[in-house]
Structures are given as C-alpha cells and as structure tokens.
C-alpha positions in Angstrom: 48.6 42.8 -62.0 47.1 40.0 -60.8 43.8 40.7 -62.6 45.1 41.4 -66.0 46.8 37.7 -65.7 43.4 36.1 -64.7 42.1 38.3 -67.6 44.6 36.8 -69.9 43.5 33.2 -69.3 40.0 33.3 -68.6 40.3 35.1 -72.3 42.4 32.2 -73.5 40.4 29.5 -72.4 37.0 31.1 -73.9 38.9 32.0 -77.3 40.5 28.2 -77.7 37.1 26.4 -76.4 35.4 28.1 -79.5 36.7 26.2 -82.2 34.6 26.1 -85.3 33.1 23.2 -87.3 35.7 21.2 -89.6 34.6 19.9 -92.6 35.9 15.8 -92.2 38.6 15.3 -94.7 38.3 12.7 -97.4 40.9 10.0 -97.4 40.9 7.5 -100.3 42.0 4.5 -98.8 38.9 5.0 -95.9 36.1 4.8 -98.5 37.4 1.8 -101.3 33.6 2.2 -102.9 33.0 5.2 -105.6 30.4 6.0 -108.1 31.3 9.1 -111.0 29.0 10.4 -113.1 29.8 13.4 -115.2 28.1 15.7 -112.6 29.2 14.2 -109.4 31.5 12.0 -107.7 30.1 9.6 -104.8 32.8 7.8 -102.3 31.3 5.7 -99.9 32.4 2.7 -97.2 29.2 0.4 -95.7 29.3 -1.7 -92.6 26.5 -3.7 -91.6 24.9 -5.7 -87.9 21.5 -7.5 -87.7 19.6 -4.2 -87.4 21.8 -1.5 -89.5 23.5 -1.2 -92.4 25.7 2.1 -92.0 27.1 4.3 -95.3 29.3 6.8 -94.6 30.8 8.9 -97.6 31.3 12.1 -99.1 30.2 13.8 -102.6 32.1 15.7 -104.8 30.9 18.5 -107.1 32.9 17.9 -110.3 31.5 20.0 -113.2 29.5 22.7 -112.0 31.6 26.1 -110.7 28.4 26.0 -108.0 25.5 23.9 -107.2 23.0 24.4 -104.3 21.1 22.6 -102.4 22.2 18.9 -102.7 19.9 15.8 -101.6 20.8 12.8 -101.5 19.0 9.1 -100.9 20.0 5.8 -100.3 17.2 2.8 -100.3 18.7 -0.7 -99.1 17.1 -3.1 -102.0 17.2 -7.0 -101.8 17.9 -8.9 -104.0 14.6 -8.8 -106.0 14.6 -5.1 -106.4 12.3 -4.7 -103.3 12.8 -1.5 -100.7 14.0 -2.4 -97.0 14.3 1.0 -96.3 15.1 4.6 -97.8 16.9 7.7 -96.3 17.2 11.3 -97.0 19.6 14.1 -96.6 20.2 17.2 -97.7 23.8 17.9 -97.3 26.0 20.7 -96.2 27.6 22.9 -97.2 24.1 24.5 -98.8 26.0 25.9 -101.9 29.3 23.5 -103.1 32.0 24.7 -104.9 33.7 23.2 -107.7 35.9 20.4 -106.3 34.5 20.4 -102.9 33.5 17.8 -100.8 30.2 17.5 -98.8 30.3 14.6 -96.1 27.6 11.9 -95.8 26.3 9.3 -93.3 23.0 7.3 -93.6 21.7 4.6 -91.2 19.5 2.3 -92.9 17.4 -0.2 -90.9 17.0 -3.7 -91.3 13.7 -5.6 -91.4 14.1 -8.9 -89.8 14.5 -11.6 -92.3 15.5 -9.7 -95.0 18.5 -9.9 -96.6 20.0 -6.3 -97.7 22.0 -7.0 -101.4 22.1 -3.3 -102.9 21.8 0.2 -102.7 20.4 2.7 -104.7 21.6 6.2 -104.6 19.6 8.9 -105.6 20.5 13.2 -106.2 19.1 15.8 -106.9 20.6 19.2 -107.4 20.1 22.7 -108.4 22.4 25.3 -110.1 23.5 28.2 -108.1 23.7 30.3 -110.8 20.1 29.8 -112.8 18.6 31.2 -109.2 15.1 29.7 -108.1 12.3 28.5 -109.7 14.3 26.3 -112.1 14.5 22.8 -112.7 16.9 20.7 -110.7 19.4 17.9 -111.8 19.3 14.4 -110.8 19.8 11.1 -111.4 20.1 8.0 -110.3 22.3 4.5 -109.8 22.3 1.3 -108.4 24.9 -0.7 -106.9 26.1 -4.0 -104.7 26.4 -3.7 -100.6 29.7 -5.0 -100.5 
C-alpha cells in the first residue's frame, strides 16, 4: 500500500513539473505603440538605459489564413537616418495562423555618444500555402523611439 501511494506522488510531481511552453498573451494597455499594414499588425513597448534600448512586442498575422517563416528586424536610426545598430529574429510559432500572435523582444545596443531617435522595422514573410521556392513578402516602416 505504501508503494502505490509513493507511486502516486512521485507520478504527480513528474506529471505537474512538465508543463509546456505558453505562448505570452497580448494585453493592449502593455504595448501603447502599434504599426498595421494590410498584412500584419505590429504592437510594441520600448524602454531604454545608457547601453540598451529594449522592444518588446508581438505581431499579428491579419490577412493570410497561414504564413510561414516570419523574420523580423529592428535597426535603432538617429536622427540623421544613420544605423546604431540592427537585430534579427525569426519568430515562433514557424507557421502563424490567421489572427495569431507571435511574441517579440530585441535588445539593441547603444554606441556611446549617439543619440537613438527611431526605429525601423523590417519583415519578411512567406505563404504557407504557395510551398517553397517562391517569393516572400515584405516590407518595411519607420517610426519615432518614444
């Protein structure tokens, strides 16, 4: 009797320690920055010390009933137009769903004496449904930091 109880637990504790990746869940009032496009849907929220400026977001797929293999770039411009620095990411899930949300977070560096005042945000995408070997979608926008 004794076993089957430390069966039991040892069983419960192995089964509730294996929990499975959540997707984070977008909240509106956490991310007061957003881009559409008639493809795509970017939400963002920045923060920013002497060596980092942080953006943290999510994309939504808002036309396309799938699309595959989503990249996405941010370069921190000043304010002449001139690249502090640049980051790429290809996002998860691989394939998203119409209406789903795909989680972001870059960490761009700052150069010492420059002064961050934009960010350009680049994607590229393919359609899950025209298979390899075709051309992918992108495009391209540029906005303030803050």
């Amino acid at each position: 009797m004794a076993s089957k109880i430390s069966v039991i637990i040892v069983a419960f504790f192995l089964l509730t320690a294996c929990q499975g990746y959540s997707v984070p869940k977008y909240d509106p009032l956490l991310y007061p920055k957003s881009y559409k496009f008639y493809d795509l849907s970017l939400f963002w929220r920045t923060a920013q010390n002497d060596k980092v400026v942080s953006i943290d977001g999510f994309v939504k797929n808002t036309r396309y009933a799938y699309i595959r293999d989503l990249e996405l770039t941010a370069t921190l411009l000043d304010e002449g137009g001139k690249k502090i620095s640049e980051h790429t990411s290809f996002l998860l899930p691989i394939t998203m769903s119409m209406d789903e949300y795909a989680p972001f977070s870059f960490s761009l560096p700052v150069t010492p004496g420059s002064k961050p005042e934009k960010i350009k945000f680049y994607y590229r995408y393919f359609l899950a449904e025209r298979g390899y070997g075709m051309s992918p979608y992108f495009y391209s926008f540029t906005v303030d930091l803050y």
